[in-house]
C-alpha positions as CSV (number, residue, x, y, z in Angstrom):
1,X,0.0,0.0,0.0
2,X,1.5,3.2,-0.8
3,X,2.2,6.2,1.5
4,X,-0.5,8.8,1.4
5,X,0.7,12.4,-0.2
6,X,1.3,14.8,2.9
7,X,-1.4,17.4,2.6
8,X,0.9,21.3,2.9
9,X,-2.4,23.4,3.7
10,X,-3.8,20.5,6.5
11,X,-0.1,20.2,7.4
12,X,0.0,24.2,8.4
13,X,-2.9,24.2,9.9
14,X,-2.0,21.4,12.6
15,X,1.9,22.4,13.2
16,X,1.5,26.3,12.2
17,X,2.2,28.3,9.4
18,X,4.6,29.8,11.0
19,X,6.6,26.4,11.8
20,X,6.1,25.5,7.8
21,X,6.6,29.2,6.1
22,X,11.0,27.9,6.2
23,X,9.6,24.5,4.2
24,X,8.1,26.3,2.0
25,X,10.8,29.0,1.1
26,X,13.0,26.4,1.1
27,X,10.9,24.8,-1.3
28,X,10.5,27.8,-3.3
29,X,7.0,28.3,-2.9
30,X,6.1,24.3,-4.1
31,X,3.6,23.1,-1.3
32,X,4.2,19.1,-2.1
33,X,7.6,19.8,-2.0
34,X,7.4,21.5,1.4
35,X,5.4,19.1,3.0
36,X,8.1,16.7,2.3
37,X,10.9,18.5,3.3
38,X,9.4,18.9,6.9
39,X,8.7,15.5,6.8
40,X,12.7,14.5,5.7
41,X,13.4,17.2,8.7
42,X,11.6,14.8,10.5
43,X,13.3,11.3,9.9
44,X,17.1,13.1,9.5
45,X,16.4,14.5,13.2
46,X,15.3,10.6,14.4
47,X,18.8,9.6,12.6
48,X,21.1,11.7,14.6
49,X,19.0,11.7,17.7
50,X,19.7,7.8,17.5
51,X,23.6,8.8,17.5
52,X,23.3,11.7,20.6
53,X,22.0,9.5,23.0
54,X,24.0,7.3,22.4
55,X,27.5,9.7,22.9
56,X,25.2,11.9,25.8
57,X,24.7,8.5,28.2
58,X,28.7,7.4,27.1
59,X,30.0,11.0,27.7
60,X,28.4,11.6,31.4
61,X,29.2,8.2,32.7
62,X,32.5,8.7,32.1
63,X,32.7,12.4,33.4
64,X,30.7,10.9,36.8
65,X,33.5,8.0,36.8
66,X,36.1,10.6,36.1
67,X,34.6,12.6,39.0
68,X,33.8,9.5,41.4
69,X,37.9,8.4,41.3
70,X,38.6,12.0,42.1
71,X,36.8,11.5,45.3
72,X,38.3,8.4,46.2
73,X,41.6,9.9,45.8
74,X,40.8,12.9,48.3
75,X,39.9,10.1,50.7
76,X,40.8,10.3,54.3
77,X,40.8,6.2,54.6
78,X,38.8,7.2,58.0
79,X,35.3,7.2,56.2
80,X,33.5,6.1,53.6
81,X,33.9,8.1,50.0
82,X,31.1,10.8,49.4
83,X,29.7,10.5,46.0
84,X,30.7,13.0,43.7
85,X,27.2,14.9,43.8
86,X,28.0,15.9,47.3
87,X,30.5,17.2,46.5
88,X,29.4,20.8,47.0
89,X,32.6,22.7,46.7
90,X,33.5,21.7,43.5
91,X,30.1,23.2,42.0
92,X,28.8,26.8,41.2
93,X,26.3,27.6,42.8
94,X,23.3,26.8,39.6
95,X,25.2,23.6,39.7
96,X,24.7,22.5,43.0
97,X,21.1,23.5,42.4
98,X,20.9,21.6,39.3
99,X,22.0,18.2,41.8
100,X,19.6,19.1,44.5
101,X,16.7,19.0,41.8
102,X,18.0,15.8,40.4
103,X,18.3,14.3,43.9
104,X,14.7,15.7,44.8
105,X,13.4,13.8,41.6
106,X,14.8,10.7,42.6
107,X,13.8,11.0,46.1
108,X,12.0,7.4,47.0
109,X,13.7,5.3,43.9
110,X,17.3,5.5,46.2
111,X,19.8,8.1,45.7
112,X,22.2,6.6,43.5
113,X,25.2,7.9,41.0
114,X,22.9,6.3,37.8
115,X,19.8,8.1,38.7
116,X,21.6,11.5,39.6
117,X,22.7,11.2,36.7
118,X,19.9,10.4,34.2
119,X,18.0,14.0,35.5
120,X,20.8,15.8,35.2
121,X,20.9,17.9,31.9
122,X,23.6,17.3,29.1
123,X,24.4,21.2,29.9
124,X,24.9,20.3,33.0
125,X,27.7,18.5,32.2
126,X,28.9,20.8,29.5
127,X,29.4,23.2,32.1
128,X,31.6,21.0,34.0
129,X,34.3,21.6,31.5
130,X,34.1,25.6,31.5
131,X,37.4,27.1,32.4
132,X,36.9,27.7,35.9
133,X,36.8,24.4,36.6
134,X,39.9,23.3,34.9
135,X,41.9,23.4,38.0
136,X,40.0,21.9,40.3
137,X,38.3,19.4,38.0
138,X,39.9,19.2,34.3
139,X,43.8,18.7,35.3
140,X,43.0,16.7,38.1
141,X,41.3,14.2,36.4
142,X,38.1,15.0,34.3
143,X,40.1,15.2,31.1
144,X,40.6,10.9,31.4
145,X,36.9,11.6,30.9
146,X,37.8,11.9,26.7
147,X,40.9,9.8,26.6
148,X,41.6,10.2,22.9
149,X,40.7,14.1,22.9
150,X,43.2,16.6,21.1
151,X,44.0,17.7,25.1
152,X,42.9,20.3,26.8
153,X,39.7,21.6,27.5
154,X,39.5,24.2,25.1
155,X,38.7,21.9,22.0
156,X,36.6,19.6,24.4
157,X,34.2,22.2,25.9
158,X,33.6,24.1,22.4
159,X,32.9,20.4,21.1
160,X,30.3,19.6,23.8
161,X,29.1,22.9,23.0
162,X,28.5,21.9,19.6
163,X,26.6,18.8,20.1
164,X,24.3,20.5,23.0
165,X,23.4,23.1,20.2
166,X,22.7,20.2,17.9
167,X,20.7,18.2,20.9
168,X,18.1,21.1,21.7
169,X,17.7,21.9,18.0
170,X,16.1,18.6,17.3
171,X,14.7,18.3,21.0
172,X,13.0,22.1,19.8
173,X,12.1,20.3,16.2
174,X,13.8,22.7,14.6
175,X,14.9,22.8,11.3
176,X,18.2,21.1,10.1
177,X,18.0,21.7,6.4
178,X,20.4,24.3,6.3
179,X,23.1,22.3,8.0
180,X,25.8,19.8,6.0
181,X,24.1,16.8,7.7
182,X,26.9,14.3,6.8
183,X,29.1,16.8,8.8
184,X,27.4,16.7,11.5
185,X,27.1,12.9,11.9
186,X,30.7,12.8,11.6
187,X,31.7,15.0,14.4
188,X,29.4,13.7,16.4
189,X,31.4,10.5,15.9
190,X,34.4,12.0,16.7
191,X,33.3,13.2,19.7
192,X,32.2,9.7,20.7
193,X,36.1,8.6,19.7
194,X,37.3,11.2,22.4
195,X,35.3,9.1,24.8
196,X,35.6,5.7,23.5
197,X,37.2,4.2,20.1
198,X,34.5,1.6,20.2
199,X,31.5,3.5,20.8
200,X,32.8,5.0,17.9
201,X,33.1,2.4,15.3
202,X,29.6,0.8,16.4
203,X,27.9,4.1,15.9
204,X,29.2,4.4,12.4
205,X,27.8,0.7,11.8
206,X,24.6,1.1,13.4
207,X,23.8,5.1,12.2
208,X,21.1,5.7,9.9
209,X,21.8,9.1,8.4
210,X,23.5,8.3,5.2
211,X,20.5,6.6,4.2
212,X,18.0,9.5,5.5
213,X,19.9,12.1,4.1
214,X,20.0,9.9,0.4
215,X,16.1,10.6,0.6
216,X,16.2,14.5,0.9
217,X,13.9,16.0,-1.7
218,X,15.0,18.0,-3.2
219,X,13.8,21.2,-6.2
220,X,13.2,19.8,-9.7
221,X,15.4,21.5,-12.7
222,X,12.7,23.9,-13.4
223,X,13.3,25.6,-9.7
224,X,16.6,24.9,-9.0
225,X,18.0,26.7,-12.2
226,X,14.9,29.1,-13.3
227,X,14.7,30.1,-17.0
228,X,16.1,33.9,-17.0
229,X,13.6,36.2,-18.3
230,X,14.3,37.5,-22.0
231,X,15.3,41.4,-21.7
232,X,13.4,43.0,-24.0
């Protein structure tokens, strides 16, 4: 059975025109055409979701490891080892407000380092690798965080950066035409090498944005190169 045709007027009126009026410049004014660009928005967004939560879970276990081992190391040996998220010194002050909330959340389930960690946003941990936390946290041992990184956290905290921007743009729905798509799922893989080789690899093998960004429609000759009018 095939696909029904995407209706562009039935389409505007249940997302907003406003939400469609980039489809349909993009589309040069073809309503068919615009439909199915939002719907190709659609799938590409799915495709590299698929691939950021993958490298989001990866990349905050291994900063909460990271940050875990630091705490061990500051141990006395005459107590047990706080948990890293209480560890208040070591966070601003929106930071330790940003625990507190995840904590509150997980009140009742049993406070542990997983569930602290699930409610805690990616930004969150973005913000971990700011520069003012490079001495007390990057050089001391956060950096093992993203073994295979070009060092330092310069290139690391513009690169979370990055894919943070690219996370709330498809968590907003918003529009990805305009980007070089294959780009993007490539540094997105490169970030996942700075954590882990393997992740890596299997996210290349598993990734479905080559094949999504194949079926991109795209303007037919007659828009993409218009006929210049005759000068008279």
């Amino acid at each position: 059975m095939s696909t029904p045709a995407l209706d562009y007027d039935h389409l505007a009126l249940v997302m907003s025109p406003e939400r469609l009026a980039p489809y349909l410049s993009e589309a040069k004014g073809s309503k068919p055409l615009a439909a199915e660009l939002y719907a190709w928005n659609v799938e590409i967004s799915g495709a590299l979701w698929d691939l950021i939560v993958y490298l989001e879970v990866a990349t905050r276990n291994a900063m909460a490891r990271e940050l875990q081992t630091l705490c061990v190391g500051m141990g006395s040996g005459r107590g047990p080892v706080p948990q890293w998220y209480n560890h208040r010194a070591w966070f601003t002050t929106r930071q330790n407000t940003a625990i507190q909330d995840a904590k509150t959340r997980v009140r009742g389930k049993g406070l542990t380092s997983g569930r602290v960690i699930a409610q805690l946003t990616f930004g969150f941990w973005v913000s971990l690798v700011d520069p003012a936390h490079a001495p007390t946290l990057w050089i001391p041992g956060l950096h093992k965080a993203f073994p295979n990184s070009p060092g330092g956290h310069g290139p690391v905290r513009a690169k979370l950066g990055w894919v943070n921007d690219i996370r709330n743009d498809i968590a907003h729905h918003n529009r990805l035409f305009g980007r070089k798509i294959l780009d993007v799922e490539q540094e997105l893989m490169r970030t996942a090498f700075w954590v882990d080789p393997k992740l890596a690899d299997w996210m290349s093998s598993v990734s479905a944005v080559r094949a999504a960004n194949a079926r991109r429609p795209d303007l037919p000759p007659t828009l993409r190169w218009p006929v210049p009018t005759p000068t008279p």
